[in-house]
C-alpha positions as a printed Julia matrix, in Angstrom:
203×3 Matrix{Float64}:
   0.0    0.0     0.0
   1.43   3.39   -0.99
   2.42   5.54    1.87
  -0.18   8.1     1.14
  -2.81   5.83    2.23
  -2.05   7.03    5.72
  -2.19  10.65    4.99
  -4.8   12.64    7.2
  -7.31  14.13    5.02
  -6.75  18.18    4.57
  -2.9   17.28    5.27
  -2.02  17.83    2.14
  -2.27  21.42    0.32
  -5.47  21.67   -1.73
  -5.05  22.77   -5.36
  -7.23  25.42   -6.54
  -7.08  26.11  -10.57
  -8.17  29.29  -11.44
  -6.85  29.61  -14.63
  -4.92  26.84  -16.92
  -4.28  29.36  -19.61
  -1.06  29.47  -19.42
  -0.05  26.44  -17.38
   1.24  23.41  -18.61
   0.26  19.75  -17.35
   4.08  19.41  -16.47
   4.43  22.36  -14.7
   1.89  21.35  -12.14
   1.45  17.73  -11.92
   3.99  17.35   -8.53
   1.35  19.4    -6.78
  -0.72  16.24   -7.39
   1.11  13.58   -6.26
  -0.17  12.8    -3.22
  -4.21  12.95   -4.48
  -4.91  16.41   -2.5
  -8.54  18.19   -2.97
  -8.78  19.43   -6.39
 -10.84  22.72   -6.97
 -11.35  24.18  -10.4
 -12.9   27.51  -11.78
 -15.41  27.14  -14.35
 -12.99  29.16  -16.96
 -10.21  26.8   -16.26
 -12.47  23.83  -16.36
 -11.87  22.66  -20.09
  -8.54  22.88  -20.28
  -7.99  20.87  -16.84
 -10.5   18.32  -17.75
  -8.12  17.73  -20.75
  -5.14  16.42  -18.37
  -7.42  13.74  -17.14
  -7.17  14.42  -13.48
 -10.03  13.89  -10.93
 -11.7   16.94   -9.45
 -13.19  17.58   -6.42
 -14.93  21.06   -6.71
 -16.01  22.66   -9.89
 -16.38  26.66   -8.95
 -18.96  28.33  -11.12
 -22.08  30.26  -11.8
 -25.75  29.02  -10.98
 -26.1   29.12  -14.85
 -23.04  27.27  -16.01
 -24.26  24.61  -13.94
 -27.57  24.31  -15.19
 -25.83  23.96  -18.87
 -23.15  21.19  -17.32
 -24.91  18.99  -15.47
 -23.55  16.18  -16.82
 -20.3   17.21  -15.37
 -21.52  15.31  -12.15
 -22.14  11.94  -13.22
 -19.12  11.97  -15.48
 -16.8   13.35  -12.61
 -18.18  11.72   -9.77
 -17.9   12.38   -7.05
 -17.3   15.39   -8.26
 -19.66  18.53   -6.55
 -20.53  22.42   -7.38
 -19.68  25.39   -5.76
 -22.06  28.24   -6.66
 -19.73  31.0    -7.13
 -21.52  34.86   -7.75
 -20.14  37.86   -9.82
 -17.1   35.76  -11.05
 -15.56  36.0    -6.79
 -13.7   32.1    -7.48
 -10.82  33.46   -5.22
 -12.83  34.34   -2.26
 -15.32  31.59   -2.48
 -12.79  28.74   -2.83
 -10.89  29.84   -0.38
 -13.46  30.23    1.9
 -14.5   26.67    1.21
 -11.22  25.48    1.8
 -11.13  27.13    5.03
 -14.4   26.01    5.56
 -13.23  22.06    5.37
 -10.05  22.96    7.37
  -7.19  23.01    4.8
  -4.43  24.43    6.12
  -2.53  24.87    2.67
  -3.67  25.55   -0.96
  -1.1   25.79   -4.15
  -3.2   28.96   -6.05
  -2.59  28.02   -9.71
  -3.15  30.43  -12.91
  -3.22  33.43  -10.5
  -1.25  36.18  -10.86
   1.46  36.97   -8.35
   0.1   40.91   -8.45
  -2.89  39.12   -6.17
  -0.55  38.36   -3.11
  -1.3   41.53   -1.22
  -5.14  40.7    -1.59
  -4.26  37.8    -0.17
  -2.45  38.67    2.89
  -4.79  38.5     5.08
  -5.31  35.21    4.45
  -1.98  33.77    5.68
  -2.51  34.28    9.11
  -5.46  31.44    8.73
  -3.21  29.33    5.86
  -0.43  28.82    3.85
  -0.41  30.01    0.4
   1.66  29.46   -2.45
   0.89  30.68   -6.0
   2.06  29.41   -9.46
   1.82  32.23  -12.21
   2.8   30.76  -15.34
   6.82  29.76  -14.45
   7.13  30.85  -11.87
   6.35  29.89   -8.12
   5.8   32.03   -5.33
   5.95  31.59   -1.39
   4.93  34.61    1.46
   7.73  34.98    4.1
   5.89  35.49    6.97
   8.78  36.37    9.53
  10.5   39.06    7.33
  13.44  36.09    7.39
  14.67  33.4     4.83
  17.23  31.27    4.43
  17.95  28.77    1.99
  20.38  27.08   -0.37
  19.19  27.95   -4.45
  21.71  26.73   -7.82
  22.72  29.63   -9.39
  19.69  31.38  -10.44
  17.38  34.12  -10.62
  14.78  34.89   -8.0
  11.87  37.77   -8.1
  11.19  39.25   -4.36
   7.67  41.13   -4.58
   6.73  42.89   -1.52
   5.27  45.98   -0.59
   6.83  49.06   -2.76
   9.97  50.84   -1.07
  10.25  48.29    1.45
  14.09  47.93    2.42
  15.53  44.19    2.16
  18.55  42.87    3.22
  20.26  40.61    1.01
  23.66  38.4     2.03
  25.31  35.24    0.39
  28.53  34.42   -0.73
  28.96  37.69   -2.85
  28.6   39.76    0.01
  25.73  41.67    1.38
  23.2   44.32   -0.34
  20.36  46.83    1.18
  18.03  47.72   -1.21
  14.56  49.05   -1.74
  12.06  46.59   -3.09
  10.57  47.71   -6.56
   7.62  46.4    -8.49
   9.9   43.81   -9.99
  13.31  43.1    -7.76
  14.94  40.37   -9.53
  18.4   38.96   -7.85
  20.94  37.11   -9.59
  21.84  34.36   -6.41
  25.03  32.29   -6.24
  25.09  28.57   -5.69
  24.58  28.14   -2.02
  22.92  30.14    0.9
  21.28  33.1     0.72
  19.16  35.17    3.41
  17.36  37.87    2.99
  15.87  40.35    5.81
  12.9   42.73    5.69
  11.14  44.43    8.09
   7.43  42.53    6.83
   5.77  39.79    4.61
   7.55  39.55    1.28
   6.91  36.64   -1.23
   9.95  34.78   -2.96
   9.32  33.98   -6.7
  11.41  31.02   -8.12
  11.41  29.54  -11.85
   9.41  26.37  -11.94
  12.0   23.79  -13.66
């Protein structure tokens, strides 16, 4: 029996699809490795349909489910989640909350949206995968970790100063809309004095 057999339900992040636009199969398919809840916006619905994975929410309007009943029999268990003035953010994470998740990966959502959701990570974790590119909140104002040589994009709040120190020394600098850092093999930290989000190339 594979070992996530024993995994408590809700352990695992959720996945919530807003948008598969621009989101390849590949790119997101090791957020589904251990079977977590599956939710899906109505506009992102065809395209993740197409990848063959089982849902467990379908997000949409009153009318869209009228049109798509089907949808339940076909993806049973599947269930609806009547969604008003195009809010899929809100209600699925309010859902999510609702059945105690404690993590959701936020696919097809743009990384502009993370101050909207700050709020929300005193109640969960968040992560959010706009096209490439992954992003994580740092909670503490601290990080630490070891990246290959690469390029990361820190997005925080606008003239926010951040500390930045690995083996090419140490930096203060201002955050701007888009503060990309070139990082050296190994450890970096970097400081602030609130939340920022850390933005790393899906490979």
């Amino acid at each position: 029996m594979s070992s996530h057999h024993f995994v408590k339900e809700q352990q695992e992040p959720a996945v919530f699809i807003l948008d598969a636009e621009h989101i390849h199969f590949d790119r997101i398919s090791g957020l589904l490795e251990w079977v977590p809840t599956i939710l899906v916006s109505e506009k992102a619905l065809d395209q993740v349909l197409s990848w063959g994975i089982k849902i467990d929410v379908i997000l949409a309007s009153a009318a869209f489910q009228k049109e798509n009943l089907q949808l339940l029999e076909e993806q049973y268990p599947v269930k609806f989640l009547t969604v008003e003035n195009e809010d899929f953010l809100n209600e699925g994470l309010q859902y999510l909350l609702a059945s105690k998740h404690e993590a959701v990966h936020l696919v097809g959502i743009s990384h502009q949206s993370a101050f909207a959701l700050q709020e929300k990570l005193d109640l969960m974790n968040l992560t959010l995968v706009d096209g490439n590119w992954k992003y994580y909140p740092v909670k503490s104002g601290k990080f630490k970790k070891w990246f290959a040589e690469s390029s990361i994009h820190i997005h925080g709040k606008e003239g926010m100063p951040i500390e930045i120190k690995n083996s090419e020394g140490e930096i203060l600098l201002p955050i701007t809309y888009a503060t990309m850092i070139e990082v050296p093999e190994g450890i970096t930290e970097i400081n602030a004095p609130g939340i920022f989000w850390i933005g790393e190339e899906i490979s």
